[in-house]
N, C-alpha and C positions, 0 to 999 in steps of 0.2 A: 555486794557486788563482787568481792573475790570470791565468795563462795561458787558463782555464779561462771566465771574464767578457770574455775578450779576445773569445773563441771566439762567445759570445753575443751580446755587442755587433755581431763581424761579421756574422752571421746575421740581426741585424735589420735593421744597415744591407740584406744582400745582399739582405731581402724587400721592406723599404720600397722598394728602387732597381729591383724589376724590378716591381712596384705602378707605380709612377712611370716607368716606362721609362726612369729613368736612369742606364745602367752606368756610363759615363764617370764619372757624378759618384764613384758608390761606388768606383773602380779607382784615381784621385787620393784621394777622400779615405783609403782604405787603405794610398798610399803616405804621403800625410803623418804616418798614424798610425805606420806603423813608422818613420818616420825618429824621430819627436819619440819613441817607445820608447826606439830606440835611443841617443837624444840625452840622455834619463833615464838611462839604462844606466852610460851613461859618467859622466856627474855624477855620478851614486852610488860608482862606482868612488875618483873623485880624491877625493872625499870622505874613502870610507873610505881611502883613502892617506894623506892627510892629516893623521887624527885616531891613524892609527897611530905621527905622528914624534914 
């Protein structure tokens, strides 16, 4: 299901940005989203590592 809102979310940034003529902006803000995903990803992991000792 977040996958799926992720999906959304891009699609609007993608509409608002070419409205705005600003790809640039949308191609950075897209990497900072998946970095801080993936930055969630892994907290989640140590977490659950964690809570398993």
């Amino acid at each position: 299901m977040n996958n799926f809102l992720y999906a959304i979310y891009a699609v609007i940034l993608a509409a608002l940005s070419i409205f705005t003529g600003e790809i640039v902006t949308f191609v950075m803000l897209g990497f900072i989203l998946i970095s801080l995903q993936n930055i969630h990803s892994t907290l989640k992991d140590i977490l659950k590592a964690k809570s398993e000792d």
